[in-house]
N, CA, C and O atoms as a GROMACS GRO file, in nm:
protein
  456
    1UNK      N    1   2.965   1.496   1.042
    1UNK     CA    2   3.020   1.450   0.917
    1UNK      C    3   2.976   1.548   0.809
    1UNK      O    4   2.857   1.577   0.804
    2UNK      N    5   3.046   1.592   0.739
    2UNK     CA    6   3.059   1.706   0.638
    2UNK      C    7   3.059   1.638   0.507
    2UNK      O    8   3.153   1.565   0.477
    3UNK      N    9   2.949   1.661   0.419
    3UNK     CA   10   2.934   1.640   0.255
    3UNK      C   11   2.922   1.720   0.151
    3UNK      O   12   2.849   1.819   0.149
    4UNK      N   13   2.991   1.683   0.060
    4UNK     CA   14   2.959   1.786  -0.062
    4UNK      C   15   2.874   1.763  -0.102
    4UNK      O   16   2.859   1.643  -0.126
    5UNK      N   17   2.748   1.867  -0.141
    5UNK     CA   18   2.630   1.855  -0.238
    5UNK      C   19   2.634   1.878  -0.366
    5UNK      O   20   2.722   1.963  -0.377
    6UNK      N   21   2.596   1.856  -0.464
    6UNK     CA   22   2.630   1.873  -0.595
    6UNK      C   23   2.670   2.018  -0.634
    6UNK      O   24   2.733   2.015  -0.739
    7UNK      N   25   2.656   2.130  -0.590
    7UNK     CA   26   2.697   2.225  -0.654
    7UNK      C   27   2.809   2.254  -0.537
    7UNK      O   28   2.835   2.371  -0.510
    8UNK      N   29   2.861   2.169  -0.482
    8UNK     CA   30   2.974   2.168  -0.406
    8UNK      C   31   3.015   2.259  -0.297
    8UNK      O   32   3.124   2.315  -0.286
    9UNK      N   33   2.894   2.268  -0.204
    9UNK     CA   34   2.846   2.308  -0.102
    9UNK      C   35   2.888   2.229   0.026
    9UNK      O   36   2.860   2.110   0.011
   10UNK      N   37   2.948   2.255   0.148
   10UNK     CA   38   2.936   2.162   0.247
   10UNK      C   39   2.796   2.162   0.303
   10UNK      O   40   2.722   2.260   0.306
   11UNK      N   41   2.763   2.020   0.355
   11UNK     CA   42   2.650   1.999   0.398
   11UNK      C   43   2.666   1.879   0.498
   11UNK      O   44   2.751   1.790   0.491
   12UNK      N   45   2.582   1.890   0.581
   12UNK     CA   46   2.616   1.803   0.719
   12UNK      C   47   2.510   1.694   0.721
   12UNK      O   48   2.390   1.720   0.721
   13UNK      N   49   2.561   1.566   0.723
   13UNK     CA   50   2.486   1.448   0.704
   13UNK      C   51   2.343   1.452   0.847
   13UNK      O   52   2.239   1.387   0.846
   14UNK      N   53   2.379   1.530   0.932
   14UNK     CA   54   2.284   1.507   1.022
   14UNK      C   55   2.301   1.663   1.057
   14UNK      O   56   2.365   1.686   1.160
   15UNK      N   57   2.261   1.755   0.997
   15UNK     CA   58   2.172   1.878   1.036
   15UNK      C   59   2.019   1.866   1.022
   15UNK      O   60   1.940   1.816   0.942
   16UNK      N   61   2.014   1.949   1.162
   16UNK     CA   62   1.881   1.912   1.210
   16UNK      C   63   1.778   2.007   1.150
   16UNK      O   64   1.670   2.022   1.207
   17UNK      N   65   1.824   2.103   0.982
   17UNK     CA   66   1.756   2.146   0.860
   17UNK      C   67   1.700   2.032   0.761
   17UNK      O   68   1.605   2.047   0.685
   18UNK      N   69   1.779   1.908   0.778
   18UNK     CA   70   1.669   1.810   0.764
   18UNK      C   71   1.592   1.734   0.746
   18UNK      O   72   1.556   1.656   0.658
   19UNK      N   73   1.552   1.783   0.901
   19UNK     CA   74   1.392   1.761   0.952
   19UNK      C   75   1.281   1.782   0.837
   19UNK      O   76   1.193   1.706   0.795
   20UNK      N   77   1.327   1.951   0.792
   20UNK     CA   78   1.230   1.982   0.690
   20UNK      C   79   1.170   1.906   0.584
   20UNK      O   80   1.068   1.927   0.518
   21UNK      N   81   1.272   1.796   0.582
   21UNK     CA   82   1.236   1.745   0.444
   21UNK      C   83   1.132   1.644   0.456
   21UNK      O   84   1.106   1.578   0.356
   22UNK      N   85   1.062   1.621   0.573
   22UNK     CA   86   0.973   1.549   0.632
   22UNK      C   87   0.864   1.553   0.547
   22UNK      O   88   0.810   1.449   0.507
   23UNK      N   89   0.826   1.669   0.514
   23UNK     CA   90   0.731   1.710   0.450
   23UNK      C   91   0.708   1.670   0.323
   23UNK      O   92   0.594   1.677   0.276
   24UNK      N   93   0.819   1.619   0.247
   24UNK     CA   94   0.820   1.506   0.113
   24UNK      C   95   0.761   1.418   0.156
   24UNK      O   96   0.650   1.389   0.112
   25UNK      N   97   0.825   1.346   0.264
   25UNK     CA   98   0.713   1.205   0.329
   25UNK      C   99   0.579   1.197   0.280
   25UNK      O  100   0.521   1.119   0.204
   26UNK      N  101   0.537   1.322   0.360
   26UNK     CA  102   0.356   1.328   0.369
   26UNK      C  103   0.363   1.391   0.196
   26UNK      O  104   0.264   1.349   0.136
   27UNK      N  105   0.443   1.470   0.113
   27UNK     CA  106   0.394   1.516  -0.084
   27UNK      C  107   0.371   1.366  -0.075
   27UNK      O  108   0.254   1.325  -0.076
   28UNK      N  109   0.497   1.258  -0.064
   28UNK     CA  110   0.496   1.120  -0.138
   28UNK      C  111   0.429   1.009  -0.092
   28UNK      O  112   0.398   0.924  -0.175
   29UNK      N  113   0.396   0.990   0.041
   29UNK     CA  114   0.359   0.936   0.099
   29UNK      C  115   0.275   0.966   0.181
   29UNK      O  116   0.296   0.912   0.290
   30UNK      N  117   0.129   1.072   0.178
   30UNK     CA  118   0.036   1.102   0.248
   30UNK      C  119   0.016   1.017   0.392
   30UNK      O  120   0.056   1.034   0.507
   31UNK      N  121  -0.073   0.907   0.322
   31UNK     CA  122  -0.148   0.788   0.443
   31UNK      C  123  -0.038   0.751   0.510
   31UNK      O  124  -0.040   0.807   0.620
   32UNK      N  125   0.053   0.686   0.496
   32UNK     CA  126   0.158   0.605   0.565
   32UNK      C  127   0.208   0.769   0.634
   32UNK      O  128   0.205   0.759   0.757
   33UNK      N  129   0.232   0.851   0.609
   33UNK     CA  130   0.303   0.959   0.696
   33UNK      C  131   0.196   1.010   0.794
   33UNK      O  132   0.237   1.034   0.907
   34UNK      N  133   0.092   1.026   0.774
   34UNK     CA  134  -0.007   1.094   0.884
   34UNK      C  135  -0.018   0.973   0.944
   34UNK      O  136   0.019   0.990   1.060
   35UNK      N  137  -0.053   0.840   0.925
   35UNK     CA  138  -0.065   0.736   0.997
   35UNK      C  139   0.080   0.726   1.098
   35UNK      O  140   0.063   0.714   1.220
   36UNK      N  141   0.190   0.730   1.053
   36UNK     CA  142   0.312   0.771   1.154
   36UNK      C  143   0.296   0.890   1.246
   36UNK      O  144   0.306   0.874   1.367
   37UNK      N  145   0.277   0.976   1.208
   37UNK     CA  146   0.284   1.092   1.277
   37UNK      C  147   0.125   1.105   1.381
   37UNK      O  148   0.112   1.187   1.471
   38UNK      N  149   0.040   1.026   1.349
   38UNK     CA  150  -0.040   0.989   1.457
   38UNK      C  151  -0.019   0.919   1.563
   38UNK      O  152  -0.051   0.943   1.679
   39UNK      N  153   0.056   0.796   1.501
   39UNK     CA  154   0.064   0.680   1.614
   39UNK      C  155   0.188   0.755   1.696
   39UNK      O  156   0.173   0.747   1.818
   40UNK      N  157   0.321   0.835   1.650
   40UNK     CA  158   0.388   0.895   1.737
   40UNK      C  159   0.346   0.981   1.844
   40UNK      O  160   0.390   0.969   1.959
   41UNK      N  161   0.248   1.082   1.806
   41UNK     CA  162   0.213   1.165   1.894
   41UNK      C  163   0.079   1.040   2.016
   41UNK      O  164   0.098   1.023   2.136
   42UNK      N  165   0.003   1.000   1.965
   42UNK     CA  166  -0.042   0.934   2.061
   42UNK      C  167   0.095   0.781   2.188
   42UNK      O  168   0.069   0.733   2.298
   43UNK      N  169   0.194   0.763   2.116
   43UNK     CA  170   0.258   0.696   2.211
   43UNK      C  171   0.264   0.777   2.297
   43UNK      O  172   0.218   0.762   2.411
   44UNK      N  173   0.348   0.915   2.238
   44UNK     CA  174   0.446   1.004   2.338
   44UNK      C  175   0.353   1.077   2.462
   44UNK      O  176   0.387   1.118   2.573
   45UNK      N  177   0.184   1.072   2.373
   45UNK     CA  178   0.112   1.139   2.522
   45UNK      C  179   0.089   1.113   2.646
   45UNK      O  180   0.077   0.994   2.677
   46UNK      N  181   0.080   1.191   2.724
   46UNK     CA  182   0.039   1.151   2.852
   46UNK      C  183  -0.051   1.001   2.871
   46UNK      O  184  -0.130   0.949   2.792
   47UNK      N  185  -0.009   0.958   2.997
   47UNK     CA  186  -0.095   0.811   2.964
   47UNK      C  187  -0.045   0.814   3.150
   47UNK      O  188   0.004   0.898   3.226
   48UNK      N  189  -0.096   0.666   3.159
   48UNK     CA  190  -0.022   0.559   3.256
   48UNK      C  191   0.140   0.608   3.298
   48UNK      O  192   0.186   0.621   3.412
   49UNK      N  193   0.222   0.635   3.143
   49UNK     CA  194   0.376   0.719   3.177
   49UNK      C  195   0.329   0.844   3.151
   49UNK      O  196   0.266   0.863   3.047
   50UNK      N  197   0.353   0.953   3.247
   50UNK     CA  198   0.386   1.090   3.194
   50UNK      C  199   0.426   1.080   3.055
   50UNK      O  200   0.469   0.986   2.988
   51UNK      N  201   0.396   1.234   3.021
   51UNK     CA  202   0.498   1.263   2.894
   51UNK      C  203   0.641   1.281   2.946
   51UNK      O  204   0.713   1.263   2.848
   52UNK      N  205   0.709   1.305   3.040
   52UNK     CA  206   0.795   1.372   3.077
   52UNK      C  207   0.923   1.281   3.083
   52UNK      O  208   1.038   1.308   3.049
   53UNK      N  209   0.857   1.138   3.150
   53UNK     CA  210   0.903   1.020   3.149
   53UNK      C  211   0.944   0.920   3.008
   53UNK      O  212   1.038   0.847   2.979
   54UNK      N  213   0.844   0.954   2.957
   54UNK     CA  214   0.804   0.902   2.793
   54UNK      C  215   0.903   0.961   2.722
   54UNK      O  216   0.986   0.880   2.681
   55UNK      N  217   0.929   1.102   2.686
   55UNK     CA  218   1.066   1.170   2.657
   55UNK      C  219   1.168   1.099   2.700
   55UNK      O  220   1.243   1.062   2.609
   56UNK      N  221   1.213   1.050   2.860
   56UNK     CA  222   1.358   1.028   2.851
   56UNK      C  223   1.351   0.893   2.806
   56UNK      O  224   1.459   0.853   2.762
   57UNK      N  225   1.214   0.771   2.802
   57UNK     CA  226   1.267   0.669   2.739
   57UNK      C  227   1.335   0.683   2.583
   57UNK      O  228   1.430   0.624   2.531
   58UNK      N  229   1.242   0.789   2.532
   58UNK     CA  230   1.249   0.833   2.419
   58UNK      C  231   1.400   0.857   2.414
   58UNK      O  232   1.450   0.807   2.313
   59UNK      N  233   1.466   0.906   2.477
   59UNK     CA  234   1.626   0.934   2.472
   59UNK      C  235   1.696   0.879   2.447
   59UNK      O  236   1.788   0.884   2.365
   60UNK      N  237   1.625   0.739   2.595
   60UNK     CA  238   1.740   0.632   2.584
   60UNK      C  239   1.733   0.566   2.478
   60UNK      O  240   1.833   0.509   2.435
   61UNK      N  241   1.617   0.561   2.415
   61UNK     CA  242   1.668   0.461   2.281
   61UNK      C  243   1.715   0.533   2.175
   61UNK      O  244   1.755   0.480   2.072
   62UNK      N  245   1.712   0.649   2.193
   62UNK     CA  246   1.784   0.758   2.091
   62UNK      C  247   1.897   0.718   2.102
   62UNK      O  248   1.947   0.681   1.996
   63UNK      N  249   1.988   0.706   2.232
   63UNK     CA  250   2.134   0.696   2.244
   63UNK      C  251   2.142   0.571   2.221
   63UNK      O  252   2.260   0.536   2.221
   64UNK      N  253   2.044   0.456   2.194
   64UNK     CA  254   2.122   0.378   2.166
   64UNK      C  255   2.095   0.330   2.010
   64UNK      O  256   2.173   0.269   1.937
   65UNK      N  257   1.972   0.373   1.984
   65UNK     CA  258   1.981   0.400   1.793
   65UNK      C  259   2.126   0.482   1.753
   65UNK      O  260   2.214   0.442   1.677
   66UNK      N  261   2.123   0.606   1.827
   66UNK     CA  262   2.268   0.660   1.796
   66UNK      C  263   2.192   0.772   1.681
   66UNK      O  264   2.242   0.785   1.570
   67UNK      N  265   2.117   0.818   1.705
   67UNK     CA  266   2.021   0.916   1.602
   67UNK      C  267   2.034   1.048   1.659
   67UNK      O  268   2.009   1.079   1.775
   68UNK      N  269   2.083   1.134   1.553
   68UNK     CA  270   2.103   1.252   1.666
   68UNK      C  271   2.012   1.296   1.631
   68UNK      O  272   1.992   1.357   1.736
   69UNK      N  273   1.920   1.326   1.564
   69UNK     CA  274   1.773   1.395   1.502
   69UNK      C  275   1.694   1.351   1.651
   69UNK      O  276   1.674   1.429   1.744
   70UNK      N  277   1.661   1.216   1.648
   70UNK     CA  278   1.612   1.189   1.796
   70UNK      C  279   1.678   1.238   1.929
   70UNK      O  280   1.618   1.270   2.031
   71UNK      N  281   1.810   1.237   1.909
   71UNK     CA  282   1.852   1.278   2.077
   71UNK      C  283   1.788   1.417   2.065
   71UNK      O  284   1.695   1.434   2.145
   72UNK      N  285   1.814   1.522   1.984
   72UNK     CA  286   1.826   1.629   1.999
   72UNK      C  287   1.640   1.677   2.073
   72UNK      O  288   1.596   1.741   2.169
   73UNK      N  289   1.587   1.602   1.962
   73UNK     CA  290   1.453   1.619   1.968
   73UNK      C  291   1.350   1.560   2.056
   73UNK      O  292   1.228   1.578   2.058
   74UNK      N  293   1.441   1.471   2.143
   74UNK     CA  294   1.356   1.463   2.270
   74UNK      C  295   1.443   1.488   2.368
   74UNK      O  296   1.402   1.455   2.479
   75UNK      N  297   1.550   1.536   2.363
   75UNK     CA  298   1.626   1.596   2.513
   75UNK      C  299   1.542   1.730   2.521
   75UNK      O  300   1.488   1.758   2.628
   76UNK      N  301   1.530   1.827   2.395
   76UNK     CA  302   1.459   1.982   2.375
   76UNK      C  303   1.333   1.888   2.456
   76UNK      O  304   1.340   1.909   2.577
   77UNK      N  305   1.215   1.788   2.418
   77UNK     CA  306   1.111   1.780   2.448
   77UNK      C  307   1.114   1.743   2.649
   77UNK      O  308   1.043   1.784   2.741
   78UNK      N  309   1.207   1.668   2.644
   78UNK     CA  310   1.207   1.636   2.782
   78UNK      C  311   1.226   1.738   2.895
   78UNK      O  312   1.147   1.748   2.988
   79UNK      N  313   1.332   1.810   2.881
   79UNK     CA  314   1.365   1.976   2.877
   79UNK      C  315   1.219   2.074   2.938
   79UNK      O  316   1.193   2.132   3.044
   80UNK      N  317   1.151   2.056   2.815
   80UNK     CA  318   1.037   2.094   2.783
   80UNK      C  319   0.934   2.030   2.947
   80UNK      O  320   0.886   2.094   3.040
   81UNK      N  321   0.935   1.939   2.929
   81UNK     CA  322   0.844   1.845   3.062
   81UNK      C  323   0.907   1.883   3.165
   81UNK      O  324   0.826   1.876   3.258
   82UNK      N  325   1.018   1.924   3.206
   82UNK     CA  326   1.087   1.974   3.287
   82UNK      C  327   1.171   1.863   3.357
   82UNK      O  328   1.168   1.833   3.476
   83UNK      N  329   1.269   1.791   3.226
   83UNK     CA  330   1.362   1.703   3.349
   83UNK      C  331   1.495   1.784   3.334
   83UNK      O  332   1.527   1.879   3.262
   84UNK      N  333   1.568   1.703   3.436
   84UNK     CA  334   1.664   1.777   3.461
   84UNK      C  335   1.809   1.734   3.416
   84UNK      O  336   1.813   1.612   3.398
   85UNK      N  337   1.944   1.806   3.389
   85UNK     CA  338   2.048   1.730   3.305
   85UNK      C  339   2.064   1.624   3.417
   85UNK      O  340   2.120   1.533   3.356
   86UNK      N  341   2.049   1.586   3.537
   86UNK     CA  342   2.069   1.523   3.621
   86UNK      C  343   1.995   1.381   3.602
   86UNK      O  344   2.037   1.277   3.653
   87UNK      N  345   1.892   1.388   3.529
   87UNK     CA  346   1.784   1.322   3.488
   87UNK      C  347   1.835   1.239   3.336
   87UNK      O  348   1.838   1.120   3.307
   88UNK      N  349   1.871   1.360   3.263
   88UNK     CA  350   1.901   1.316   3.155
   88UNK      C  351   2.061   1.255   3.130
   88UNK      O  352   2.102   1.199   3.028
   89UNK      N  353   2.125   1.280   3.235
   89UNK     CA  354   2.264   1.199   3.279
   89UNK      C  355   2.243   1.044   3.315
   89UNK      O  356   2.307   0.940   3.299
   90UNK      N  357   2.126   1.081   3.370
   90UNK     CA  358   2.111   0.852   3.432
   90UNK      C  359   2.051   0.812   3.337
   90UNK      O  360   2.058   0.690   3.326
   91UNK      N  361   1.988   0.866   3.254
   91UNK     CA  362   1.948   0.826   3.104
   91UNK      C  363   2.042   0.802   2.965
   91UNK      O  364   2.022   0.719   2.876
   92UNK      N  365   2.108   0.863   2.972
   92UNK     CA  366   2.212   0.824   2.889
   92UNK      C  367   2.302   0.726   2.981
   92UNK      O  368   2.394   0.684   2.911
   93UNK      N  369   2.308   0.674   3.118
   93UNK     CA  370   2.385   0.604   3.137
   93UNK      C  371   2.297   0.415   3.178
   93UNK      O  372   2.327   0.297   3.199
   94UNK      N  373   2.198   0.490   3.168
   94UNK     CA  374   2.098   0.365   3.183
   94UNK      C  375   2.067   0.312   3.036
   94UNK      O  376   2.029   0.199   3.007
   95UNK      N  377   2.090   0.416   2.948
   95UNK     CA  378   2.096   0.364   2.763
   95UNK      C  379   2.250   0.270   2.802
   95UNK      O  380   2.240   0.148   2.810
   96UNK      N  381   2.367   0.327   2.820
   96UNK     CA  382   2.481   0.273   2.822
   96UNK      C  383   2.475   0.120   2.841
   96UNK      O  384   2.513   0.026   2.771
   97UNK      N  385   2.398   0.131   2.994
   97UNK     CA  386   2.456  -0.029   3.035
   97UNK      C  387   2.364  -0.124   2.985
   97UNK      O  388   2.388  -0.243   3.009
   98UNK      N  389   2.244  -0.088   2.906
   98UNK     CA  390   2.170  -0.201   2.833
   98UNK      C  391   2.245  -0.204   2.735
   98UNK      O  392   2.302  -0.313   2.723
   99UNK      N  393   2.275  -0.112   2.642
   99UNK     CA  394   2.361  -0.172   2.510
   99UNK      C  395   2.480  -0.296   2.578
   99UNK      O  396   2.481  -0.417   2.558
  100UNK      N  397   2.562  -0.225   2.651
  100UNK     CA  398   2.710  -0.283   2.688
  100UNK      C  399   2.617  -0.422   2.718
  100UNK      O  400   2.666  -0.523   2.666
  101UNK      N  401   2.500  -0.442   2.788
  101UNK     CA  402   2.476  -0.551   2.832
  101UNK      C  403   2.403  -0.666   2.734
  101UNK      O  404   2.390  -0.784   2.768
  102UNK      N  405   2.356  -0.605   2.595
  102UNK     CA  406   2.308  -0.680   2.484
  102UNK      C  407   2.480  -0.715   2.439
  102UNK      O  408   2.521  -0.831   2.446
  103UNK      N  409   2.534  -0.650   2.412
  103UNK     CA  410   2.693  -0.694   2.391
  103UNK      C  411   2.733  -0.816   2.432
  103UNK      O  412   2.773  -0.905   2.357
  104UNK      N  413   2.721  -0.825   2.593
  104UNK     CA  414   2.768  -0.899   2.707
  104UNK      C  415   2.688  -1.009   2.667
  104UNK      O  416   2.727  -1.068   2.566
  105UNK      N  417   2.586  -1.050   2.720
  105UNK     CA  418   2.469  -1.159   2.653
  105UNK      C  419   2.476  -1.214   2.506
  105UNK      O  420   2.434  -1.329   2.489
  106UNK      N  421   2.530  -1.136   2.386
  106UNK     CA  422   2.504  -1.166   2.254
  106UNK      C  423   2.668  -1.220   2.249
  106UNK      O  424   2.696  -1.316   2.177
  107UNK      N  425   2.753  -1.165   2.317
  107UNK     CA  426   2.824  -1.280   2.327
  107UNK      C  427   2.889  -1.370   2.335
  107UNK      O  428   2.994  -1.409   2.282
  108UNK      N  429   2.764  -1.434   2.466
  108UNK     CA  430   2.769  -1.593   2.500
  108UNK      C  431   2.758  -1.690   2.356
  108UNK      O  432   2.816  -1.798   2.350
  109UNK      N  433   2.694  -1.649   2.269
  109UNK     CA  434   2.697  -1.711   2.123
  109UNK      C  435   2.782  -1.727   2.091
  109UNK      O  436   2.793  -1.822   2.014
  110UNK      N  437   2.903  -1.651   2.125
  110UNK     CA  438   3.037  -1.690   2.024
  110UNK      C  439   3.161  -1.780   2.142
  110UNK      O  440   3.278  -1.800   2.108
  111UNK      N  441   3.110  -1.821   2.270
  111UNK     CA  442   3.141  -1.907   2.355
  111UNK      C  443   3.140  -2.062   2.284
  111UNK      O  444   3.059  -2.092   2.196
  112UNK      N  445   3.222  -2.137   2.326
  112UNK     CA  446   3.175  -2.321   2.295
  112UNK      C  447   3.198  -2.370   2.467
  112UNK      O  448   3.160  -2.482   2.501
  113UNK      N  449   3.254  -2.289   2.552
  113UNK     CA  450   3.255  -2.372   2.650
  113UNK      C  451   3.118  -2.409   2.716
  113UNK      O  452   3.006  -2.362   2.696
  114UNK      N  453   3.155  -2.492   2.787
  114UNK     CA  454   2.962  -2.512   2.884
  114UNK      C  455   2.963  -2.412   3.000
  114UNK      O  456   2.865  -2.402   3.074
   0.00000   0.00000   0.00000
């Protein structure tokens, strides 16, 4: 998606330039941003799950937030751990069928039969 910026520039609602601006977070928001950026890096580490593993959950809920800042940035990280597009194919299709299936389940709410 393509935006004009005030001096009437195209600019892309989700270029991954940014990221950069992260760094306002922590000018405006010091504590609360290092406190994020701690608790992230300690989920994503090695543990009980690999990191490697931890990445593609990381995916799947990317694809199903629908965030491309996240897909991008943990497919590169997963990549990184060494999975494979083969890997990252049942991951985006294992994101698929939980959404379709919160769909399916959410709804039974709009059912009246028994």
């Amino acid at each position: 998606m393509t935006q004009l910026n005030n001096n009437q520039q195209p600019t892309g609602l989700y270029e991954m330039s940014n990221v950069n601006k992260l760094k306002l977070l922590t000018t405006h928001a010091p504590e609360a941003m290092q406190a994020f950026v701690a608790f992230d890096k300690a989920a994503l580490a090695d543990g009980a799950i690999p990191s490697k593993y931890k990445e593609l959950i990381a995916l799947g809920v990317a694809f199903t937030t629908q965030c491309p800042y996240c897909i991008d940035i943990h497919a590169n990280k997963a990549r990184e751990w060494g999975a494979s597009d083969q890997e990252i194919a049942e991951c985006v299709l294992v994101a698929a069928a939980l959404r379709a299936g919160g769909a399916v389940t959410h709804g039974t709410h709009a059912l009246k039969g028994t």
